[in-house]
C-alpha positions as CSV (number, residue, x, y, z in Angstrom):
1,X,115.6,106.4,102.2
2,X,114.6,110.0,101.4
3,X,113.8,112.7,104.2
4,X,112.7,116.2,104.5
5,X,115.9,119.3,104.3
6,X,114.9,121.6,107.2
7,X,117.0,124.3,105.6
8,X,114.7,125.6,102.9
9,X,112.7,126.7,105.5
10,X,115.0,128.9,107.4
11,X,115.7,130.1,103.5
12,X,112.8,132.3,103.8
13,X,112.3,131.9,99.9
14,X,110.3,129.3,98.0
15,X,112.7,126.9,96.6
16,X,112.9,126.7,92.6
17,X,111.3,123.0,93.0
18,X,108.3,123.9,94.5
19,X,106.7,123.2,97.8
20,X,102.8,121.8,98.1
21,X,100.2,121.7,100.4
22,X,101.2,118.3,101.8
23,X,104.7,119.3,102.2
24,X,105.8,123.0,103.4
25,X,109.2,121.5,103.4
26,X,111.0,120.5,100.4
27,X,111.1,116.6,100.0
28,X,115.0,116.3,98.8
29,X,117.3,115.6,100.4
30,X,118.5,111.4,101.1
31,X,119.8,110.6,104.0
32,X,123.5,109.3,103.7
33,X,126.5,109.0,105.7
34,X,128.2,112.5,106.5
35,X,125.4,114.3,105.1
36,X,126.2,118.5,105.2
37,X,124.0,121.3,104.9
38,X,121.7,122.1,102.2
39,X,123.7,124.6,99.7
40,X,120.5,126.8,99.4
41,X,122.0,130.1,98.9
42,X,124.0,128.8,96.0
43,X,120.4,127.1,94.2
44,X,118.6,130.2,94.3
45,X,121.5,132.0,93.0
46,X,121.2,129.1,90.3
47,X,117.9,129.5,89.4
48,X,118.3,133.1,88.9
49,X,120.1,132.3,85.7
50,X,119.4,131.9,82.6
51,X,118.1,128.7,81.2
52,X,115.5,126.0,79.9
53,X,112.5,125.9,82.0
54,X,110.8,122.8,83.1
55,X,107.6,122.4,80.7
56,X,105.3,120.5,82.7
57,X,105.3,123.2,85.7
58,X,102.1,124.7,86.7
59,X,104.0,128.0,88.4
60,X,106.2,128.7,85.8
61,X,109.2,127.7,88.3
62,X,112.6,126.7,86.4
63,X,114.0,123.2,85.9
64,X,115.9,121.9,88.6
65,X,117.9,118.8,88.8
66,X,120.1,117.1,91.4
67,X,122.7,115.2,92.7
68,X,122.9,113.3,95.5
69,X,127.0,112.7,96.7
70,X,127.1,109.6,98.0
71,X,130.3,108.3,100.5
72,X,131.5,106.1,97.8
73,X,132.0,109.2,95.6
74,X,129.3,108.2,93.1
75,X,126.3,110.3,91.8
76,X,123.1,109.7,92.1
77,X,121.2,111.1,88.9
78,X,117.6,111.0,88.1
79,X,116.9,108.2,85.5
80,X,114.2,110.7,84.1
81,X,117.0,113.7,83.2
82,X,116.3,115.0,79.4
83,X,113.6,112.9,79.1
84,X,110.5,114.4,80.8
85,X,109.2,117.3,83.0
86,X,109.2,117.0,86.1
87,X,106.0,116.0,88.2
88,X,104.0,118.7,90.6
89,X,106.3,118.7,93.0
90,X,108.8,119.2,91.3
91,X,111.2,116.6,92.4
92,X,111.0,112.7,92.1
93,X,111.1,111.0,95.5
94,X,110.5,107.2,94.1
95,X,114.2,105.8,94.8
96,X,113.7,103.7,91.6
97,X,114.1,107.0,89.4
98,X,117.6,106.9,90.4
99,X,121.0,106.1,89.0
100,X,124.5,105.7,89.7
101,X,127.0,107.2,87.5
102,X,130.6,107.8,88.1
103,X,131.3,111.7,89.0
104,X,133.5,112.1,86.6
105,X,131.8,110.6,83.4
106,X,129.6,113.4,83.0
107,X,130.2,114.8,79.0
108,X,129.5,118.4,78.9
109,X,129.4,121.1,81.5
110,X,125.7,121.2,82.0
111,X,126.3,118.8,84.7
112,X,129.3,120.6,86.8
113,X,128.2,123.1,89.7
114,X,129.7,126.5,88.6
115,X,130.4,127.6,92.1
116,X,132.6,124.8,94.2
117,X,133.4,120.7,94.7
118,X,131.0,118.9,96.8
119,X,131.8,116.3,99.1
120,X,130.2,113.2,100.7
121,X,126.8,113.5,101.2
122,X,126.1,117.1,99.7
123,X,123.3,117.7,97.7
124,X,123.9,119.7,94.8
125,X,121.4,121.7,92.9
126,X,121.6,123.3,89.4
127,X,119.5,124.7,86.5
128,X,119.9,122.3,83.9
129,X,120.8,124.5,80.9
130,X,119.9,121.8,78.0
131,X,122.4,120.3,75.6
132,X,125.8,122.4,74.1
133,X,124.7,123.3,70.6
134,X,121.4,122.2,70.8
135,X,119.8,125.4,69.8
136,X,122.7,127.3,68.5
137,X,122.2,128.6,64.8
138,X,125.2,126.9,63.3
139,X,124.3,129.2,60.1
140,X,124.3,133.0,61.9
141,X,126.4,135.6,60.5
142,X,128.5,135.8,63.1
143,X,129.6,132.3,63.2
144,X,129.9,131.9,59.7
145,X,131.9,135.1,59.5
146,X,134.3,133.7,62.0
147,X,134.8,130.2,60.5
148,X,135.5,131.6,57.0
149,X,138.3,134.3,58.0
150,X,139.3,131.2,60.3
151,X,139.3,132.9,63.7
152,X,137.6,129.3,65.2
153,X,138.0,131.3,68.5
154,X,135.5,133.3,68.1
155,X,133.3,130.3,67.1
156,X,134.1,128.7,70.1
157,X,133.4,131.7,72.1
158,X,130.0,131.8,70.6
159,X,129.1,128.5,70.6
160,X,130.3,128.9,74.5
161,X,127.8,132.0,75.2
162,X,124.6,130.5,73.3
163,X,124.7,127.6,75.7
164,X,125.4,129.8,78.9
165,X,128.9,128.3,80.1
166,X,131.2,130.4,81.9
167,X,134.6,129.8,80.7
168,X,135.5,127.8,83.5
169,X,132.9,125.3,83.3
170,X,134.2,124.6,79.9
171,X,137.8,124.0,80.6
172,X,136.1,121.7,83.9
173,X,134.8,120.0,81.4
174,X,137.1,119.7,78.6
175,X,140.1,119.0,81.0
176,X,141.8,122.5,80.5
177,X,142.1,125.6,82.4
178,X,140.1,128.8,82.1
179,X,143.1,130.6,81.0
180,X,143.6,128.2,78.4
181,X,139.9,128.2,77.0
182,X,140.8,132.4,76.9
183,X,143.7,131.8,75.4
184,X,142.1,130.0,72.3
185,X,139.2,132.2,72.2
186,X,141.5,135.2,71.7
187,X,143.8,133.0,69.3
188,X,142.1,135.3,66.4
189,X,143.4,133.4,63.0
190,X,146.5,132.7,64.1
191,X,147.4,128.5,64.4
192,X,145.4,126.0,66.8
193,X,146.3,122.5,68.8
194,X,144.3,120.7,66.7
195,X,143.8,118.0,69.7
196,X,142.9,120.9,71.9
197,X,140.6,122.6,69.6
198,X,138.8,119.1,68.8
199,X,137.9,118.6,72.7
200,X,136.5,121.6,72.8
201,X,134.2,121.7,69.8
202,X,133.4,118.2,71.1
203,X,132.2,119.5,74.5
204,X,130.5,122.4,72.7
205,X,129.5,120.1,69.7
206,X,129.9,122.4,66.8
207,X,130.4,121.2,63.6
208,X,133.7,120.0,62.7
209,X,133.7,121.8,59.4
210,X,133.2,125.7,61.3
211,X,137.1,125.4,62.6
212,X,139.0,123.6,60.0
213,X,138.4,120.2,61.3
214,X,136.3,118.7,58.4
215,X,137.5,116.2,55.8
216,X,137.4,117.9,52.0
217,X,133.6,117.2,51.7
218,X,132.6,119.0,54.7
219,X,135.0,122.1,53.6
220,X,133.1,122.2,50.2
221,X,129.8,122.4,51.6
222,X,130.8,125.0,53.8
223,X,131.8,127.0,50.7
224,X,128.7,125.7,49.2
225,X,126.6,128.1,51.7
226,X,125.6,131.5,50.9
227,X,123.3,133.2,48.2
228,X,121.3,130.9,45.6
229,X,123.9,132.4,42.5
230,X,127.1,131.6,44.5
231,X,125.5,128.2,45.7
232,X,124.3,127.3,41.9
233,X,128.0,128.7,40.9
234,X,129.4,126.2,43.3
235,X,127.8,123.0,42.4
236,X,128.8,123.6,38.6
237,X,132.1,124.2,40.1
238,X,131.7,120.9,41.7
239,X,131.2,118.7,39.5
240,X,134.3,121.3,37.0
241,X,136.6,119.9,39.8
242,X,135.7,116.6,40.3
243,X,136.2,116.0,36.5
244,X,139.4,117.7,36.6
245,X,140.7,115.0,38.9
246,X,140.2,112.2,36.1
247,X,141.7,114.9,33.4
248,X,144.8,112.5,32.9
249,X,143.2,109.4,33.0
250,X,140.8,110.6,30.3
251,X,144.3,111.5,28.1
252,X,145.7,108.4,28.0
253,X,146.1,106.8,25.1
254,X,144.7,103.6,25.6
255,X,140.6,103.5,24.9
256,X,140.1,101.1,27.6
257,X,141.6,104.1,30.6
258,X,139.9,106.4,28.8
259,X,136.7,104.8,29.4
260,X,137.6,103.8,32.7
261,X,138.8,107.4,33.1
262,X,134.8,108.4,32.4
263,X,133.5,106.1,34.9
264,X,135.9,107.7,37.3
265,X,135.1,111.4,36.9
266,X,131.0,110.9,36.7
267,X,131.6,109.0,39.9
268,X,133.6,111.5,42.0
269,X,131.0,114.0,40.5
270,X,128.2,112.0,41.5
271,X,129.8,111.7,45.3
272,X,130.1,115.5,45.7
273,X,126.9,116.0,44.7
274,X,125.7,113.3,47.6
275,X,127.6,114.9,50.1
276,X,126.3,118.7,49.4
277,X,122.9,117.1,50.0
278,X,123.5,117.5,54.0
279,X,124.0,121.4,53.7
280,X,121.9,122.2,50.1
281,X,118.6,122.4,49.7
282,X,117.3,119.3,47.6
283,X,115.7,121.9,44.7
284,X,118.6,123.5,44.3
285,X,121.0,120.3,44.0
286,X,118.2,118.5,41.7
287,X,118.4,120.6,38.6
288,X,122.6,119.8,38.6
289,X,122.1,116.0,39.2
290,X,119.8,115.7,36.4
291,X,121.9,117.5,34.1
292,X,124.8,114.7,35.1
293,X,122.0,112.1,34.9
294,X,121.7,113.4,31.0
295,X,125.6,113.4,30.7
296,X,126.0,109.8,31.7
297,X,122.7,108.1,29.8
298,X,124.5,109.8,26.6
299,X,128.2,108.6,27.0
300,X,126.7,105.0,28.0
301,X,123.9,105.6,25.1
302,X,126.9,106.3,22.5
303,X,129.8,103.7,23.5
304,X,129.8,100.9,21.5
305,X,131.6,98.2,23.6
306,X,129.2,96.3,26.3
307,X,131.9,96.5,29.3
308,X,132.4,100.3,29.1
309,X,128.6,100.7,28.5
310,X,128.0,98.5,31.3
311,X,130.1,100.5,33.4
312,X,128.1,103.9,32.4
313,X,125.0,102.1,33.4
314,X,126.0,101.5,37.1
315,X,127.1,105.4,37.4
316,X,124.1,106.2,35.5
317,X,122.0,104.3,38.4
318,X,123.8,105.5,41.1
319,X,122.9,109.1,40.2
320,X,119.1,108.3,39.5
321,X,119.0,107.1,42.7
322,X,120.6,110.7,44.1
323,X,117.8,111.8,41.9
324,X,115.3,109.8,43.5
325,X,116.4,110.7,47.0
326,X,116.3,114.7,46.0
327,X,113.0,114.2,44.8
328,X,111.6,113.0,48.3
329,X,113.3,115.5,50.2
330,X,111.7,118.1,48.4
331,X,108.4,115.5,48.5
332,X,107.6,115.1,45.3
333,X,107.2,111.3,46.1
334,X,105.9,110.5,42.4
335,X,108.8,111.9,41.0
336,X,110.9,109.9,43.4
337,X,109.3,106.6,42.9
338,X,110.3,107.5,39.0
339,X,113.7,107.9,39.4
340,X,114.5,105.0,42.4
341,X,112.7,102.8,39.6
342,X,115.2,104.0,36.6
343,X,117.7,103.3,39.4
344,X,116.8,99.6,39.6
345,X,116.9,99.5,35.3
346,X,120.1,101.0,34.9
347,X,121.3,98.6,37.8
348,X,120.0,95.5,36.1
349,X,121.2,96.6,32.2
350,X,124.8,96.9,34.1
351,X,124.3,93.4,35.5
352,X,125.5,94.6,38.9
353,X,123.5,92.3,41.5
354,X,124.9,93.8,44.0
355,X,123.9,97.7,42.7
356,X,120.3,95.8,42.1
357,X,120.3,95.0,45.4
358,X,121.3,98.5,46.8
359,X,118.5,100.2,44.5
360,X,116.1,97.9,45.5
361,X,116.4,98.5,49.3
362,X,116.6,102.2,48.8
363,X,113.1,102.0,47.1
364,X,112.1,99.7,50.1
365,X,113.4,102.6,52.3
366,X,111.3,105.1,50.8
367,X,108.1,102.6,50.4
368,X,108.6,101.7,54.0
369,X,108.6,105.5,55.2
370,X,105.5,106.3,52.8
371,X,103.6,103.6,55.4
372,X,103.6,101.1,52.1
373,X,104.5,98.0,54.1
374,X,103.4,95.6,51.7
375,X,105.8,97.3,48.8
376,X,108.3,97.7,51.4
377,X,108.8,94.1,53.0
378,X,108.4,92.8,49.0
379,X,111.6,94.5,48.1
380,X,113.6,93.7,50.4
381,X,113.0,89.7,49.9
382,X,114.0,90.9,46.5
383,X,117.2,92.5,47.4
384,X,117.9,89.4,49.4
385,X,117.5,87.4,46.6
386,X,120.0,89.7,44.5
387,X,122.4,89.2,47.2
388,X,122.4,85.5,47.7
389,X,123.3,83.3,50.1
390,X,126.9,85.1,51.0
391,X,125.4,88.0,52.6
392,X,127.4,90.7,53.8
393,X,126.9,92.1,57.6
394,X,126.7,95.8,56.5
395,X,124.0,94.7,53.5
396,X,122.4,92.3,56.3
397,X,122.3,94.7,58.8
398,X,120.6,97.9,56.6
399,X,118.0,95.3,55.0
400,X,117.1,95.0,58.6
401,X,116.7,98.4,59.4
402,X,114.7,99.1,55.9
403,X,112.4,95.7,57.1
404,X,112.1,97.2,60.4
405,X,111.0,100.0,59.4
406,X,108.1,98.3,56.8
407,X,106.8,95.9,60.0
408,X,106.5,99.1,62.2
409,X,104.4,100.6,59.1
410,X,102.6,97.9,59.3
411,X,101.6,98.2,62.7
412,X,104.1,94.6,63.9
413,X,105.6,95.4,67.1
414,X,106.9,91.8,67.5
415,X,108.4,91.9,63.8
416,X,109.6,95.2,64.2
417,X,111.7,94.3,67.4
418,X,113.3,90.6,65.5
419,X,114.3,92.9,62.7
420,X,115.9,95.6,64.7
421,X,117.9,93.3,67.2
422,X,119.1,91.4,63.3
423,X,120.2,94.8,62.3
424,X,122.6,95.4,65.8
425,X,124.0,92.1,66.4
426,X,125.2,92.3,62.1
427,X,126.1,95.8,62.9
428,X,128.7,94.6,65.2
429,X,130.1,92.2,62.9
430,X,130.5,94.8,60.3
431,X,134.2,95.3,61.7
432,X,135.2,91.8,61.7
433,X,134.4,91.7,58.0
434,X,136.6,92.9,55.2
435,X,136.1,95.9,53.3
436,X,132.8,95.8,51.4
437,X,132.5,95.8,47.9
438,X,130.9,99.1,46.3
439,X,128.2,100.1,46.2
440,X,128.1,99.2,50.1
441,X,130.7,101.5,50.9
442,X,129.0,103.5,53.7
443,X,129.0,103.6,57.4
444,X,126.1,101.9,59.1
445,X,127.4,101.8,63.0
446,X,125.2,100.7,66.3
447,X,124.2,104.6,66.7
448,X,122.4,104.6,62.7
449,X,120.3,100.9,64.3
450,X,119.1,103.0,67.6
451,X,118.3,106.4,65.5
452,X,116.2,103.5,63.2
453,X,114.5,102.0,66.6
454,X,113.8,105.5,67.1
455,X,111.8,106.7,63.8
456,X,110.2,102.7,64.5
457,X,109.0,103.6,68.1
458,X,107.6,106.7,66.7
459,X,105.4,105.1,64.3
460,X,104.2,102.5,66.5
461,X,103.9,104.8,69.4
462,X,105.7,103.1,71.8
463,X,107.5,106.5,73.5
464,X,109.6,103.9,75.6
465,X,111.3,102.8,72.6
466,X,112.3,106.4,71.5
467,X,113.5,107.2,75.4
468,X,115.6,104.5,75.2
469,X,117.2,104.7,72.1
470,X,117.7,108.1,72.0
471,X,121.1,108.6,73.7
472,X,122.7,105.8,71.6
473,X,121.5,108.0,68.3
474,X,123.2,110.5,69.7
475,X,125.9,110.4,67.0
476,X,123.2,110.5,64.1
477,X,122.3,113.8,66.2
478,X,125.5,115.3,66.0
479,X,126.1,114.5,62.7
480,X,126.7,117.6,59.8
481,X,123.3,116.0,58.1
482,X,120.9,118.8,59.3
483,X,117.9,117.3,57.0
484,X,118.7,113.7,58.8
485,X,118.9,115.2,62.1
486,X,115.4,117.4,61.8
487,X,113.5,113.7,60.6
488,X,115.0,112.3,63.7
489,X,114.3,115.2,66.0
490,X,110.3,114.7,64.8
491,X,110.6,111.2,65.5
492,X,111.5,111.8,68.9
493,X,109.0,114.4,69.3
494,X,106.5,111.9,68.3
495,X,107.6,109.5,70.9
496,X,107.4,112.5,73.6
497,X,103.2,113.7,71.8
498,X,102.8,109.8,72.7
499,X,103.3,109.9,76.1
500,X,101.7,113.3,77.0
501,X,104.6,115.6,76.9
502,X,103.1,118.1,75.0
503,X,105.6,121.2,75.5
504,X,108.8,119.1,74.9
505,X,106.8,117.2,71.6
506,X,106.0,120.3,69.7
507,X,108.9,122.4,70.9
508,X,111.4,119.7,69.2
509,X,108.7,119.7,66.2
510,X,109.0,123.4,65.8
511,X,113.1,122.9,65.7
512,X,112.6,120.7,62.8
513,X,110.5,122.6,60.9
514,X,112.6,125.3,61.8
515,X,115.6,123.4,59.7
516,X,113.5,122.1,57.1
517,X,112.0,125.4,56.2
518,X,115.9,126.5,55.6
519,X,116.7,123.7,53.4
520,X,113.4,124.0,51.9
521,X,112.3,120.2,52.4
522,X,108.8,119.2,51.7
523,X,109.7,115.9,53.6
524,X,110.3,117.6,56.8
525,X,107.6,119.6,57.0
526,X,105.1,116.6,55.5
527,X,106.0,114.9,58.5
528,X,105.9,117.8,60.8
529,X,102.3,117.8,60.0
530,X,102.2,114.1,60.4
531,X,103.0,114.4,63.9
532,X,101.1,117.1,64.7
533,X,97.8,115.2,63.1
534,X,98.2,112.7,66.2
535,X,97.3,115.3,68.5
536,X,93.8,116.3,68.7
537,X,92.1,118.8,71.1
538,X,89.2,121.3,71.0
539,X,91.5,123.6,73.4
540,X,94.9,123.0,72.5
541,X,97.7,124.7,74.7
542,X,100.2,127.8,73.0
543,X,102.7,125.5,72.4
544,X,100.3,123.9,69.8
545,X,98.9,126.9,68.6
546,X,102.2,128.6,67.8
547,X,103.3,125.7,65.8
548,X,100.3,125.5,63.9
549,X,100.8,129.3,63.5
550,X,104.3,128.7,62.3
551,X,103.1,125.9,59.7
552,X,100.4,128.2,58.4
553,X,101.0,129.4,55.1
554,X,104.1,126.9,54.7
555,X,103.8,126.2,50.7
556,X,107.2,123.6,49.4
């Protein structure tokens, strides 16, 4: 199928994928109806740009990927893109590392030539310049400038310039012109197409919240950024305006909406708190959710009718658990075993099954990540039991994951793979169900299954589970979470140490730690050094030594 392209030679330049010994000519090109020439001039004039380079080259020669047009106007793609470096030659010639894709399904401008349209049978070279936003500090100055006078141009237009796209790759890709991606850069503050604006800072993937697209939570984390006095102002403020909202209900004359009123307000306090945990460090958030903790033992502690107390109880549970979950981000795991456990009290004096059942697997969670498998797999037959026979598919489906998660602790590939194809097939009934009763009220999609076969591939080593899943976690990737995102970028370095790719492992690591320095999470960087403790070498390479470097001295 493949042959040799005669016109690298009459280049007179080595070609950016490396010739060998064996073969002075490039192996590249395939042979396919209506082939034309070679576009050499154009890939050198690629690899002259700016961009990643391939990690597992010997000569220090960028990263260069391909397509192959065929005559049917389809793609073909190397399976291996974004997953590995490529091998000493620097191309892969075995036709089963090949895939079809359509031309035109292609998300992001990465994969558009910046200089014309092929046709049938051209082969088209470019530098593959990595993901939009994958390295892009979401927190600089500049951006964060930008999004608070709201001038989301000028976000876009850095956003655009940290991941090297001319302005007319990213209309290509966006389905606009160039003019009109100028025009919105240079919009200033004035008013945005919001349908416009969201393709954009899709292609780009910036966070929604950085030009105006968030919901209300996102906005007040946002504001929640900045020094430690304005973020510690904030969080009082927080939990001020979240029992301002209840203000009437807590007037009204009747005792019962009062106390119902109560419930209401430590509630909405309680799920502002949870949704600054994404942008706040945990040690910083901690000191405020214990202080509410106090708030709601007392007002359940005083009431003297069982309902209302009852009531206080489940809030009061809900926010140990916060607790709890504050606690291992910042990894202070006895601490969080303490409060996940008051979690499961307060649960059972409100004689909530369902809350019981919730607190039970978010202890299994924790126990299953801690590599207790035993503890882990226990309490989730317990939350089972809580549950019942009439299981919900969203309560199904996440007792899966947690179990999944337990078996690969404990070292059960077989279990491990039972429990994860549970979780996706309930996953997809989750929609066919009706709304869920509280405290199940959260999303857990197809993408949150694959980012959990993910962190299980990790831990069992299996580096084929992590490639494979990867993509369909993409949206657990994107999400605003940054803590979630930097556990799932270790795991997927893990699955990379696993199968020998040592510059993409530790380079992903050293993101991560990166983000959890900022946030200041002891979880993050605990299991920063659990992946780099599976790599072991009495010579190891810079990319090792600068991390260990970078995690020297790293006390949280």
């Amino acid at each position: 199928m493949y042959r040799r392209c005669a016109s690298c030679r009459s280049a007179g330049s080595r070609p950016p994928h490396g010739h060998t010994a064996a073969a002075p000519r490039c192996v590249l090109a395939a042979t396919f109806p209506e082939r034309r020439a070679h576009p050499w001039s154009e890939t050198r004039r690629a690899a002259r740009a700016p961009g990643r380079w391939c990690s597992g080259s010997q000569r220090g020669l960028p990263r260069v990927c391909q397509h192959v047009v065929r005559s049917d106007g389809v793609f073909l793609v190397p399976k291996t893109l974004n997953v590995g470096p490529l091998p000493d030659n620097g191309w892969y010639t075995d036709p089963t590392a090949w895939s079809t894709e359509a031309a035109t399904s292609y998300p992001h401008p990465a994969y558009s030539h910046p200089r014309r349209a092929y046709g049938v049978g051209d082969v088209v070279d470019y530098l593959y310049q990595g993901i939009p936003g994958e390295k892009v500090d979401w927190a600089s100055q500049a951006i964060r400038e930008a999004s608070r006078t709201g001038d989301y141009g000028a976000v876009i237009r850095l956003a655009r310039n940290e991941a090297r796209f001319s302005q007319k790759q990213l209309g290509e890709a966006c389905g606009i012109s160039q003019s009109a991606v100028s025009r919105l850069e240079g919009r200033g503050s004035g008013s945005y197409e919001t349908a416009q604006l969201a393709r954009v800072t899709t292609c780009l993937q910036i966070p929604p919240y950085l030009v105006g697209l968030a919901d209300h939570s996102a906005a007040l984390a946002r504001r929640a950024e900045g020094t430690d006095m304005e973020r510690r102002k904030f969080l009082g403020g927080a939990a001020a305006t979240a029992a301002t909202q209840a203000l009437p209900v807590l007037s009204a004359p009747q005792g019962q909406a009062r106390e119902e009123g109560r419930v209401a307000a430590l509630r909405a306090a309680t799920t502002a708190f949870r949704r600054l945990d994404g942008s706040t460090p945990s040690r910083q958030l901690a000191e405020t959710v214990l202080a509410h903790l106090r708030l709601a033992q007392m007002l359940a502690r005083e009431n003297d009718h069982e309902d209302e107390r009852g009531g206080l109880a489940a809030v009061g549970s809900e926010v140990a658990s916060l607790a709890g979950w504050l606690h291992w981000d910042m990894g202070d795991y006895g601490s969080a075993r303490i409060w996940y456990g008051a979690s499961i009290k307060a649960a059972r004096r409100a004689a909530n099954p369902l809350l019981a059942a919730y607190q039970m697997g978010s202890l299994a969670q924790f126990e299953a990540h801690a590599g207790n498998a035993a503890q882990g797999l226990s309490l989730t037959r317990s939350a089972r039991r809580q549950l019942g026979s009439g299981l919900i598919a969203i309560a199904d489906a996440w007792l899966c994951g947690v179990e999944a998660l337990a078996h690969a602790a404990a070292g059960d590939k077989d279990a491990t793979d039972t429990a994860l194809a549970t979780a996706a097939r309930r996953a997809e009934q989750i929609e066919y169900e009706e709304a869920p009763p509280w405290p199940w009220v959260f999303s857990f999609t197809e993408a949150k299954v694959a980012a959990t076969r993910v962190s299980c591939g990790a831990r069992l080593g299996l580096p084929q589970w992590v490639s494979s899943a990867q993509d369909s976690a993409a949206a657990v990737m994107a999400s605003g979470h940054e803590k979630q995102r930097a556990l799932l970028l270790l795991d997927v370095a893990a699955g990379h140490l696993a199968s020998g790719r040592l510059d993409g492992a530790f380079t992903l690591a050293a993101q991560a730690v990166e983000i959890g320095l900022r946030y200041k999470s002891g979880r993050i960087v605990e299991r920063a050094r659990a992946v780099r403790r599976e790599y072991a070498s009495a010579t190891p390479p810079k990319v090792v030594r600068d991390f260990d470097d970078r995690l020297h001295g790293v006390f949280l």
